[in-house]
C-alpha positions in Angstrom: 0.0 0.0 0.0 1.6 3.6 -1.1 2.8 5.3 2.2 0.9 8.6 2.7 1.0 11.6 4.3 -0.7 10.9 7.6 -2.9 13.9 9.0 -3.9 12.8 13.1 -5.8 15.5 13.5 -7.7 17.6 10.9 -5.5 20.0 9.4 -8.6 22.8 9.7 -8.0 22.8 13.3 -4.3 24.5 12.4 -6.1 26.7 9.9 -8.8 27.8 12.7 -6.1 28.3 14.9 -3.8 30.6 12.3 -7.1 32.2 11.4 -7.2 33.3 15.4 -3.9 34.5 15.6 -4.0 36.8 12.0 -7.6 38.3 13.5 -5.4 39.4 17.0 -2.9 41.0 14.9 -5.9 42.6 13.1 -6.9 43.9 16.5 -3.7 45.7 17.3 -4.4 48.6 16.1 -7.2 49.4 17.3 -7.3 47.9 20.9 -4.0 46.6 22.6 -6.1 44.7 25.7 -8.3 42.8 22.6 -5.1 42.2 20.9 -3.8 40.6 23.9 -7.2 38.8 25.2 -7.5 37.6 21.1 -3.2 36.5 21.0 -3.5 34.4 24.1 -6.5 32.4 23.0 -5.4 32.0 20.1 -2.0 29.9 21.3 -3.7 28.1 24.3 -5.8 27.3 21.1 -2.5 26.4 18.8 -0.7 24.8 22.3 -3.9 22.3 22.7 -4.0 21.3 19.1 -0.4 20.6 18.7 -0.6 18.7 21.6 -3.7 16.4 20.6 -1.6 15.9 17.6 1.7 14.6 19.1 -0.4 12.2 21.8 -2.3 10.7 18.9 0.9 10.5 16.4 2.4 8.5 19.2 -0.3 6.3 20.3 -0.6 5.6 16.1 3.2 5.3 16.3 2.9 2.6 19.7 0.2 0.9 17.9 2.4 0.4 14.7 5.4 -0.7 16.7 3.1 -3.1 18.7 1.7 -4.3 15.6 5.2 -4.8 14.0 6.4 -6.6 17.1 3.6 -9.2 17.3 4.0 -9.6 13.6 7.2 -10.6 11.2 8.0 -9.1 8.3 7.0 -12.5 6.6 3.5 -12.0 8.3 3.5 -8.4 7.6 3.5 -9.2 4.0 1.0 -11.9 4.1 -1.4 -9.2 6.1 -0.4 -6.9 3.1 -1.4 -9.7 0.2 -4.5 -11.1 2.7 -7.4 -11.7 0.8 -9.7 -10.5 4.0 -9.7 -6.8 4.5 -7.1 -6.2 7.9 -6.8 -3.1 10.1 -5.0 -2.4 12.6 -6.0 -0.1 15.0 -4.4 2.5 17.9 -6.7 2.4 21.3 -8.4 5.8 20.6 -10.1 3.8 17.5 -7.7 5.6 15.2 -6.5 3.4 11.7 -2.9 3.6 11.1 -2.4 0.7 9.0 -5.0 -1.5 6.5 -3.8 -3.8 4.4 -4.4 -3.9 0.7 -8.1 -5.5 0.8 -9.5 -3.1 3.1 -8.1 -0.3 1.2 -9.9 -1.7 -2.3 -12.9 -2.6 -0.5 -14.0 -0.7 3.0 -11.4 2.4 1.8 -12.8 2.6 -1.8 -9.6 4.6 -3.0 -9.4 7.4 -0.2 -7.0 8.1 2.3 -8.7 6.9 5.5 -5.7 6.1 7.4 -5.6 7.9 10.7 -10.1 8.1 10.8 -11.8 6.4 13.5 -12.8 2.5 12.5 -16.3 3.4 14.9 -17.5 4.7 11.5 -16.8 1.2 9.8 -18.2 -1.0 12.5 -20.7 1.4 13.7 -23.1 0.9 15.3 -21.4 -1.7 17.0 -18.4 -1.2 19.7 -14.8 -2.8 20.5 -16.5 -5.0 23.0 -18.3 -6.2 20.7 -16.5 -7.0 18.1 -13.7 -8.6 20.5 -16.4 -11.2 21.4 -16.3 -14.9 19.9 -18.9 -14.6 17.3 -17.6 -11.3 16.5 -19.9 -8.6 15.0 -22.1 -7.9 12.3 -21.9 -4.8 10.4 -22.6 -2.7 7.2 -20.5 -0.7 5.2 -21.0 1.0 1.6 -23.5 -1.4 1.2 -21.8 -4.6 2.2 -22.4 -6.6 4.7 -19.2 -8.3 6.8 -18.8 -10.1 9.9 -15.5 -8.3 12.3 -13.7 -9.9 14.5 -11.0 -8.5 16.6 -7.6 -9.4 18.3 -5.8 -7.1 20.7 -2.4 -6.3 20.6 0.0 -4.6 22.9 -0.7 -1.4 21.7 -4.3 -1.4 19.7 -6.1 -3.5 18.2 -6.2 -6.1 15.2 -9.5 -6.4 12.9 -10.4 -8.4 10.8 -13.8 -8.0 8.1 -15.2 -10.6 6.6 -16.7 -10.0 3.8 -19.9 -12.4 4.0 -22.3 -10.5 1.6 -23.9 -13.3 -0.3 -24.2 -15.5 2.4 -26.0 -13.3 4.6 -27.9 -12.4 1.1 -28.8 -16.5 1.3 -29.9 -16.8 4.8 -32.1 -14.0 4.1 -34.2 -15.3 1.3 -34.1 -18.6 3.4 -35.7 -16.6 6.1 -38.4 -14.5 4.2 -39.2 -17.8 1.7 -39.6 -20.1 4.6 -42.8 -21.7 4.2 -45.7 -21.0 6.6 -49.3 -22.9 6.7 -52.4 -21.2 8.0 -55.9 -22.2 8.4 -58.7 -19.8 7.9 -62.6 -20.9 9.3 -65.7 -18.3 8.5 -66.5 -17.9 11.7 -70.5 -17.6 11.4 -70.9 -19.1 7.9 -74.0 -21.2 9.4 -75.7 -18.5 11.0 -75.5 -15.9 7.8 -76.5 -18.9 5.8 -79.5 -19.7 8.4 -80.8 -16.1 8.6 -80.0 -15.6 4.6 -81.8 -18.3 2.8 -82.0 -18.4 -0.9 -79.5 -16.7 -3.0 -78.5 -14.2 -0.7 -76.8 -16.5 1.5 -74.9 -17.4 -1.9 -74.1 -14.0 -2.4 -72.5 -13.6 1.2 -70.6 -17.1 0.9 -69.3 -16.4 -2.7 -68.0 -12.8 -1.6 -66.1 -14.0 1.0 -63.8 -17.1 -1.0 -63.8 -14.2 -3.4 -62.2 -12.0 -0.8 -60.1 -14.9 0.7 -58.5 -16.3 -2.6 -57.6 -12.8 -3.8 -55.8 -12.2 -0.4 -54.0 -15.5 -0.1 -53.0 -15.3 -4.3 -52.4 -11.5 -4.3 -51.3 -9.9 -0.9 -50.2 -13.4 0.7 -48.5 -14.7 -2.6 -49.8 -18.1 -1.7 -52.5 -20.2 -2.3 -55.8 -21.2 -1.1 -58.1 -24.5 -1.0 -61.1 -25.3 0.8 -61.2 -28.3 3.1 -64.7 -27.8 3.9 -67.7 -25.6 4.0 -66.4 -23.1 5.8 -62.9 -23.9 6.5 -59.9 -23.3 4.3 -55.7 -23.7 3.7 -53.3 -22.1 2.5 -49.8 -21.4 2.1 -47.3 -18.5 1.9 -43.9 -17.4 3.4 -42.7 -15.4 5.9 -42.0 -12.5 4.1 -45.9 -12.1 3.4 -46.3 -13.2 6.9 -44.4 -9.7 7.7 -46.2 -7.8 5.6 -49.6 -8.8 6.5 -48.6 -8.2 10.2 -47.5 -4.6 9.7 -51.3 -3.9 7.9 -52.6 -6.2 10.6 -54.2 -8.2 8.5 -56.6 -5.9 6.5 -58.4 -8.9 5.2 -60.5 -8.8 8.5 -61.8 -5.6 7.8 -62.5 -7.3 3.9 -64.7 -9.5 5.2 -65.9 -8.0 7.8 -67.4 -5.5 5.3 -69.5 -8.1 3.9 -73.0 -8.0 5.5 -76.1 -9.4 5.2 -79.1 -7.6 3.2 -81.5 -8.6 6.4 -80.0 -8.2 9.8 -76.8 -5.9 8.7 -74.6 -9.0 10.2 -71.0 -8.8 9.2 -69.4 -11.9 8.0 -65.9 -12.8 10.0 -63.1 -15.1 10.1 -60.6 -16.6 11.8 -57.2 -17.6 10.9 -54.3 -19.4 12.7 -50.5 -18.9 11.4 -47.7 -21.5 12.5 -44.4 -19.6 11.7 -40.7 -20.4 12.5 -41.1 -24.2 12.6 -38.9 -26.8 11.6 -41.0 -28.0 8.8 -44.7 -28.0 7.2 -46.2 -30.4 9.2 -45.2 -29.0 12.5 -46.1 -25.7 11.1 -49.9 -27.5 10.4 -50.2 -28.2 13.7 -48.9 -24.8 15.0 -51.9 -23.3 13.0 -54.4 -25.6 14.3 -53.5 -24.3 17.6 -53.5 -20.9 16.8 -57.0 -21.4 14.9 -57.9 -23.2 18.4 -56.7 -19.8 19.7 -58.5 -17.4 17.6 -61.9 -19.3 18.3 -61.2 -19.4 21.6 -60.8 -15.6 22.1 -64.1 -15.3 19.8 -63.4 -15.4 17.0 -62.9 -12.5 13.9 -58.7 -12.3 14.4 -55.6 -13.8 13.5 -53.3 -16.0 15.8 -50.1 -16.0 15.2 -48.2 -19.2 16.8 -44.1 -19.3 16.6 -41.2 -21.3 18.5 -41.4 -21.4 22.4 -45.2 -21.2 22.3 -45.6 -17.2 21.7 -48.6 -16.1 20.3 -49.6 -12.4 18.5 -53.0 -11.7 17.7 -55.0 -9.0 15.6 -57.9 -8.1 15.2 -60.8 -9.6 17.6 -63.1 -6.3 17.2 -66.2 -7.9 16.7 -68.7 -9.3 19.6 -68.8 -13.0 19.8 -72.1 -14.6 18.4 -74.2 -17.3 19.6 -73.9 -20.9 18.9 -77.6 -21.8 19.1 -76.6 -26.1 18.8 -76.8 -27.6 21.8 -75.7 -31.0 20.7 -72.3 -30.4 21.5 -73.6 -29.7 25.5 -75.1 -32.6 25.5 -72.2 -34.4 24.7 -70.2 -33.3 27.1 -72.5 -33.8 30.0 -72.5 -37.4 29.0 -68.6 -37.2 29.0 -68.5 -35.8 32.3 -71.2 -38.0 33.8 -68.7 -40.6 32.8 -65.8 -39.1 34.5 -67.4 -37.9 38.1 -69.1 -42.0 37.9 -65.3 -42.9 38.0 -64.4 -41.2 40.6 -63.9 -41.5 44.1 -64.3 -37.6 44.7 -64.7 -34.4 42.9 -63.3 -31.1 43.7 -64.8 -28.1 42.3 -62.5 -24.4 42.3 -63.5 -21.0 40.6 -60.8 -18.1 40.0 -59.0 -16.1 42.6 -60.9 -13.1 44.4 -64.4 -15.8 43.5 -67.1 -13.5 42.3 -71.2 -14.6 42.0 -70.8 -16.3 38.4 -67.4 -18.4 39.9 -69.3 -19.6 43.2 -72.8 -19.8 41.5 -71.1 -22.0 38.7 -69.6 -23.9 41.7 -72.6 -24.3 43.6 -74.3 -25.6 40.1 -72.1 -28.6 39.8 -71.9 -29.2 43.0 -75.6 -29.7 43.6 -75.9 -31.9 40.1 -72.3 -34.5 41.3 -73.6 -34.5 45.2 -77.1 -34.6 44.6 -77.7 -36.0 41.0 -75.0 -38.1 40.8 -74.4 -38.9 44.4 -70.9 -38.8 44.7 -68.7 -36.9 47.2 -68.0 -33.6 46.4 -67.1 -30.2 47.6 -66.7 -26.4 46.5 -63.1 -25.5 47.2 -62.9 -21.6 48.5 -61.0 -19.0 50.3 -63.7 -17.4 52.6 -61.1 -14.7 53.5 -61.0 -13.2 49.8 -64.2 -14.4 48.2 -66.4 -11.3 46.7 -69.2 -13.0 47.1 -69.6 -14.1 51.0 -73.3 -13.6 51.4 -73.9 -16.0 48.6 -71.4 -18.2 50.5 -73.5 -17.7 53.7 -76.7 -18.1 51.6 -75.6 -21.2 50.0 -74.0 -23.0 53.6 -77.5 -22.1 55.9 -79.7 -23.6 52.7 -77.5 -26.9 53.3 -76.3 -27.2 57.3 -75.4 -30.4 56.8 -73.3 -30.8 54.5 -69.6 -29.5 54.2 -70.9 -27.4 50.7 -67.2 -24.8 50.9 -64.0 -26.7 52.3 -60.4 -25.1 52.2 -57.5 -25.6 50.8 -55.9 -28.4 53.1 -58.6 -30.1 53.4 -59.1 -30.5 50.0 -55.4 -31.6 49.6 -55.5 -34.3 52.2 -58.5 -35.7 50.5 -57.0 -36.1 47.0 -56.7 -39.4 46.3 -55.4 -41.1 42.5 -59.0 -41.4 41.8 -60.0 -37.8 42.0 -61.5 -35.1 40.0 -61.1 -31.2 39.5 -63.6 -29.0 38.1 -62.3 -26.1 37.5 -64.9 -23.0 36.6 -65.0 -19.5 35.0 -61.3 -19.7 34.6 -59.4 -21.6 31.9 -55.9 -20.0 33.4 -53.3 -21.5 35.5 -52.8 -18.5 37.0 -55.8 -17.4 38.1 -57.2 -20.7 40.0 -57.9 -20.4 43.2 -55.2 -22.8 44.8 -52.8 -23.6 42.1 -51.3 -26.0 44.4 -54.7 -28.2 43.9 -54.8 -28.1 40.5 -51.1 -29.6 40.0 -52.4 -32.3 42.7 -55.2 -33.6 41.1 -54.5 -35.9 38.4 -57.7 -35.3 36.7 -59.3 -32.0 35.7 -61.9 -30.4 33.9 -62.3 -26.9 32.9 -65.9 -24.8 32.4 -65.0 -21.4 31.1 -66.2 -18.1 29.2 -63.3 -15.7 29.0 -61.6 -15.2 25.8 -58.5 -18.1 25.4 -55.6 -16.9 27.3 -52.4 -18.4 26.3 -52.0 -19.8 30.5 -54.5 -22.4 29.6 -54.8 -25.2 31.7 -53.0 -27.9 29.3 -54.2 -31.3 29.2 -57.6 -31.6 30.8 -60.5 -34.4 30.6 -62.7 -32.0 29.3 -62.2 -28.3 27.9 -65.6 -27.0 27.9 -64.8 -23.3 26.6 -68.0 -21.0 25.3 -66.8 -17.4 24.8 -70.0 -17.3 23.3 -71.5 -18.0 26.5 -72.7 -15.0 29.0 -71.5 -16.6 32.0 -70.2 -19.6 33.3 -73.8 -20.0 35.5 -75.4 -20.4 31.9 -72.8 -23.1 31.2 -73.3 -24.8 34.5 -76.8 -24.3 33.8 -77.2 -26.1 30.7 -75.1 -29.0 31.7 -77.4 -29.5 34.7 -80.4 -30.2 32.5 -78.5 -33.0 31.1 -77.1 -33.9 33.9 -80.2 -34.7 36.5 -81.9 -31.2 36.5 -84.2 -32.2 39.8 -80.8 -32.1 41.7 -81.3 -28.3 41.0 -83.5 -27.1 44.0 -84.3 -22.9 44.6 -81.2 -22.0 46.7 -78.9 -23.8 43.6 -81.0 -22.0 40.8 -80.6 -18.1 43.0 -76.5 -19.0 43.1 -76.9 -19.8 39.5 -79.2 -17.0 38.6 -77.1 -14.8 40.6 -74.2 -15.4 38.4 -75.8 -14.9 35.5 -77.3 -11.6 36.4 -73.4 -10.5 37.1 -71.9 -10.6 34.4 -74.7 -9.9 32.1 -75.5 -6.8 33.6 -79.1 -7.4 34.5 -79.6 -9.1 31.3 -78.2 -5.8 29.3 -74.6 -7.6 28.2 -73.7 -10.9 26.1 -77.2 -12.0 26.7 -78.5 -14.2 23.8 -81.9 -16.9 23.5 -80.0 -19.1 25.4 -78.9 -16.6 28.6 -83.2 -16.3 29.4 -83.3 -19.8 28.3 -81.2 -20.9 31.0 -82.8 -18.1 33.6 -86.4 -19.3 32.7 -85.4 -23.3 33.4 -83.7 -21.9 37.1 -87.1 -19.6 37.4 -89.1 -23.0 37.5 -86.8 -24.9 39.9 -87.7 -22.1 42.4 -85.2 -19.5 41.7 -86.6 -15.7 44.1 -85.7 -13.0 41.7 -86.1 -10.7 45.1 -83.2 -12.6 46.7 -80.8 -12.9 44.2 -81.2 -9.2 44.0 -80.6 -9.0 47.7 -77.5 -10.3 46.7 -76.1 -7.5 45.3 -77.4 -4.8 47.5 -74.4 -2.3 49.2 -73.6 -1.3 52.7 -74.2 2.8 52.8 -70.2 3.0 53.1 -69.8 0.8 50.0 -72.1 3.0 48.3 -70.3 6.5 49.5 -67.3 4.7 48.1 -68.3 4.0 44.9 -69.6 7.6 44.7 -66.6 9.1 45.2 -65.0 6.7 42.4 -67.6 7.7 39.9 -67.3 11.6 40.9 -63.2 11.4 40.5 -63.9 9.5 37.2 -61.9 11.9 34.0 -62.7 11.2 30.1 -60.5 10.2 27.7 -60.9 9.2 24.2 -64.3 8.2 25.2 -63.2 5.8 28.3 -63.6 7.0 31.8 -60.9 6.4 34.1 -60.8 6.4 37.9 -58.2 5.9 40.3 -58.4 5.4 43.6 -55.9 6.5 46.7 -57.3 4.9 49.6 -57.7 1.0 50.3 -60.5 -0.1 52.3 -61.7 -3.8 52.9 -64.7 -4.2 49.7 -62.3 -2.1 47.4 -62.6 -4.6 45.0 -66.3 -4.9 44.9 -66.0 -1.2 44.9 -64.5 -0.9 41.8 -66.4 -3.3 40.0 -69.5 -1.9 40.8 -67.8 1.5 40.1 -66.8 0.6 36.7 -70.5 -0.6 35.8 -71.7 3.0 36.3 -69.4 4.6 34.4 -70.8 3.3 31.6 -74.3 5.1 31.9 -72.7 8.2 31.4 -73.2 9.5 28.5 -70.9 9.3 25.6 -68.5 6.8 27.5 -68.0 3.8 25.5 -65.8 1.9 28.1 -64.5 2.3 31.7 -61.5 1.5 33.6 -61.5 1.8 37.5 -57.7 1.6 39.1 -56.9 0.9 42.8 -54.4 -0.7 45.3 -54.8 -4.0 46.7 -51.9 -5.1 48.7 -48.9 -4.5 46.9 -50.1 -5.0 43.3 -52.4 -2.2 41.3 -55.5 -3.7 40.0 -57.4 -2.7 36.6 -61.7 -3.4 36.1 -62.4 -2.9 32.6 -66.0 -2.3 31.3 -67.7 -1.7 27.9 -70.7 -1.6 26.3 -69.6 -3.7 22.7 -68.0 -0.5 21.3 -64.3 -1.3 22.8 -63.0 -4.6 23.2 -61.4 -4.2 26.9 -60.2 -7.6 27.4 -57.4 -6.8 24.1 -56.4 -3.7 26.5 -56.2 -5.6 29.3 -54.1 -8.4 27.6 -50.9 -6.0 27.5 -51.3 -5.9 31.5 -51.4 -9.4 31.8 -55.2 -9.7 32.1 -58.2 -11.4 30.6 -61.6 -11.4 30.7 -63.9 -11.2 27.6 -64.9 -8.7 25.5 -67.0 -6.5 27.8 -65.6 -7.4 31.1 -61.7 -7.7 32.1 -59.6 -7.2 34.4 -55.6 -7.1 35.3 -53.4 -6.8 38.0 -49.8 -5.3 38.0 -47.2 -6.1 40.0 -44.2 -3.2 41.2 -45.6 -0.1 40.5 -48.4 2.7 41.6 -51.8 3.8 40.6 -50.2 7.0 38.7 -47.8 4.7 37.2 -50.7 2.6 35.9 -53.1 5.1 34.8 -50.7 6.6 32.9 -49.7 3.3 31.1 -53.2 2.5 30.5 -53.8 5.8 28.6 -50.5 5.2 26.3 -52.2 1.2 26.1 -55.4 3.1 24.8 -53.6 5.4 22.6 -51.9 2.2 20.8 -55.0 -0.4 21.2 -57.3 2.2 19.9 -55.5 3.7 16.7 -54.5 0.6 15.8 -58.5 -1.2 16.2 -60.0 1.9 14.4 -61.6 2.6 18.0 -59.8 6.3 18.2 -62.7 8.3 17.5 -66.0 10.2 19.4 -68.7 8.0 20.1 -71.5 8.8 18.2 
């Protein structure tokens, strides 16, 4: 390589500097204290730059001698004729020698000795680049791999050039194949209410809509497996895409509706990315599609390695499934199981509101009374939200042991035993987890929108998000249970639950919600004394006041936040929450407050705002209307403010940022 000139620092500095002594010699004349002021600058100015050039000529100069004592002049020239571009390097990051490779390739022509390599590895750093792997980096359009070696005085650095290969991988990457499966969600229903050839118009528009995505946005293809469920097949790269338009083809078909009700047709689609090949991809979009229905359908799951899911979409209320066959069939199933066991345990979720112990008193009266086996509702007294329901429930029955703890249940589980878990499908939210990894054999009876902490493995998953409530689902089963077991202080828990998180009948209620209330009206249920149920203390009332008075609007949710912590705080806030929505023009409602150590979130909305997808990012649940979170390590202001930057995101990117009107 042609020896150069080498300038350490920037010969401007010496020209800035000359520039400040000529203008104090300008000075002169006129003023002798400027001229003096101006003169001294101007060689502290010259005195620092000379300087900063002699420490970096010598550190260049200790690098180079380090460098040419580590290497002979043999291995100096075969650095020089290297095919790999080499540098080597003073400790202020300073080049003061490149072989001939880095000057054709990383130098293009120019004189670069004595810049700063920062600006050929950027934005990567010494540390990294010293490490094992070394570090990737771009230059001038390139890509190469550096790796470094120290010497005594610098350092050495290697860049391999590893542009094609990295081009490979790439396209290996983005062409990787991915499988998805897509199911029109309420196909049967449009087809029902649509007969003739209207219900041909709404099916042919939406394999219209899905080939064109899967063959023009997707760059795949599309066949149907059934009626209403389909295949296909694209990359990742599309995959990408898709995800940063979250999945327009939601909205597509979503804007297909019916000439007779205004219904909107929706799907539901499960992705398996990242896999090692197709058929595990298949059966990672199965359980995406699980997913998707799960959570109620009208998104995309998105399933990749280590069991992470991403969804989209989910804007649309769930509708109901008016078949009752499939009910039926798993009453018989769990008839079967409860017959083969030697005792049944039955457990809601943590903090157990009406619907948990309603649903629990429901199967508990249809095992213990229909089927005559052993059983028992398994409860925390000290945290329950719904004690006088508990107290209801255990005068009704005196003699029998209706609620047991914790231990008690645990020295009672035998090999033989069964769980029932109900209006959770989470293993986090249980009431004991401890009993649920004890019992060999569980059930689940749930409502809530799939959460990815499902309980894995279970007898029976018996998940409705369709349903109002898990009393309706308890309900139901009953009937085909032994419905005499049902007697009028079973049919008020039931009815109670129902009324919860329906609203009074205003929320989620479909044919079969008054269905199920009319069969528990005629085993005896006193609408008067499920209401009883939900009556307030005049302290609990003054609370819940205050919440409602401190409530602020924004983006058409109310939010309130509260400082104090009393004992029914959490009722508090749930009942709070509820009466935020009947002001007007608030579509949804978010009540904040302390419990312990952890910051708790009740989330309400009338259809127009999906709460439980805000929720999600807290590390809730719920279901579309109704959700809740709790947060661990922080405060209430902390938390509100999150929550408005969660409803700045959720709501942009849902379509949901706008005035109600």
């Amino acid at each position: 390589m042609r020896r150069k000139k080498v300038w350490v620092v920037s010969p401007l500095l010496y020209l800035m500097a000359a520039a400040m002594v000529a203008m104090a010699f300008a000075s002169y004349p006129h003023s002798r204290i400027l001229f003096l002021v101006e003169l001294t600058a101007a060689g502290v100015s010259l005195l620092a730059v000379g300087a900063s050039d002699l420490l970096r000529r010598r550190d260049s100069s200790r690098a180079l001698r380090g460098a040419k004592r580590v290497l002979t002049g043999e291995e100096s020239y075969a650095l020089q004729e290297f095919g790999l571009a080499v540098a080597v390097v003073g400790r202020a990051g300073d080049i003061v020698w490149a072989n001939q490779a880095f000057a054709d390739t990383l130098g293009r022509g120019r004189d670069f000795v004595g810049e700063n390599v920062l600006r050929y590895i950027y934005p990567k750093t010494f540390r990294q680049v010293m490490g094992e792997k070394g570090a990737a980096v771009s230059h001038g359009g390139r890509e190469y791999t550096v790796y470094g070696a120290r010497a005594k005085e610098g350092y050495l650095l290697y860049f391999v050039d590893d542009t094609y290969f990295k081009a490979i991988h790439k396209e290996y990457r983005e062409k990787k194949p991915v499988v998805g499966l897509v199911v029109f969600d309420n196909r049967e229903e449009l087809l029902r209410d649509n007969m003739g050839g209207e219900g041909s118009r709404i099916s042919g528009e939406v394999d219209a809509v899905l080939y064109r995505w899967a063959s023009e946005e997707m760059g795949g293809f599309l066949r149907r497996l059934s009626d209403n469920r389909y295949l296909f097949l694209t990359d990742e790269s599309h995959v990408e895409e898709a995800k940063q338009r979250r999945f327009r083809v939601l909205d597509d078909v979503r804007a297909i509706k019916s000439g007779k009700n205004n219904m909107s047709a929706t799907i539901s689609v499960g992705l398996g990315r990242g896999s090692q090949d197709i058929a595990e991809s298949e059966r990672w979009a199965r359980q995406a599609l699980d997913m998707a229905l799960g959570r109620g359908g009208d998104q995309v799951a998105v399933m990749q390695k280590g069991d992470t899911y991403e969804f989209f979409g989910g804007l649309s209320k769930g509708v109901e499934k008016r078949d009752k066959v499939r009910t039926r069939v798993i009453a018989a199933t769990l008839t079967d199981h409860v017959k083969d066991s030697d005792r049944v345990f039955i457990m809601g979720h943590k903090n157990s509101d009406l619907d948990s112990v309603g649903a629990a008193v429901g199967m508990w009266a249809a095992i213990h009374k229909g089927l005559e086996k052993p059983a028992a509702v398994v409860i925390n007294r000290n945290q329950t939200l719904a004690r006088p329901l508990v107290d209801t429930v255990a005068r009704a029955y005196p003699e029998e042991d209706v609620f047991i703890g914790a231990q008690e249940a645990l020295q009672a589980v035998t090999d033989r035993s069964l769980l029932i878990v109900v209006d959770t499908h989470s293993v986090n939210f249980v009431e004991y987890h401890e009993l649920l990894e004890r019992v060999p054999r569980v059930v689940v009876i749930d409502h809530h929108r799939m959460m990815v902490s499902h309980i894995k493995n279970a007898l029976i998953f018996y998940h409705e998000p369709y349903a109002s409530s898990a009393s309706e689902m308890v309900t139901e089963l009953v009937q085909y249970i032994k419905a005499s077991a049902i007697d009028a202080a079973d049919a008020e828990a039931l009815l109670a639950g129902i009324m919860l998180d329906t609203k009074n009948f205003v929320l989620k209620t479909g044919v079969r919600t008054f269905e199920a209330s009319a069969f528990l009206r005629r085993q005896g249920a006193d609408t008067v004394a499920v209401k009883k149920l939900f009556s307030d203390t005049l302290d609990t009332y003054k609370q819940k006041a205050q919440l409602v008075s401190g409530a602020e609007i924004y983006k058409g949710c109310a939010i309130a936040a509260s400082t104090w912590e009393v004992e029914d705080l959490r009722i508090v806030a749930a009942q709070a929450a509820d009466e935020l929505l009947s002001i007007l023009g608030v579509r949804a409602s978010f009540v904040i407050y302390r419990s312990g150590s952890d910051v708790n979130i009740s989330g309400r909305s009338l259809g127009d705002v999906n709460v439980q997808l805000i929720l999600e990012g807290f590390g809730g649940g719920g279901h579309f209307t109704m959700a809740g979170a709790q947060v661990k390590n922080a405060t209430v202001s902390e938390v509100r403010r999150a929550l408005m930057r969660a409803l700045d995101t959720k709501l942009a990117e849902n379509g949901e940022d706008q005035e109600p009107r």
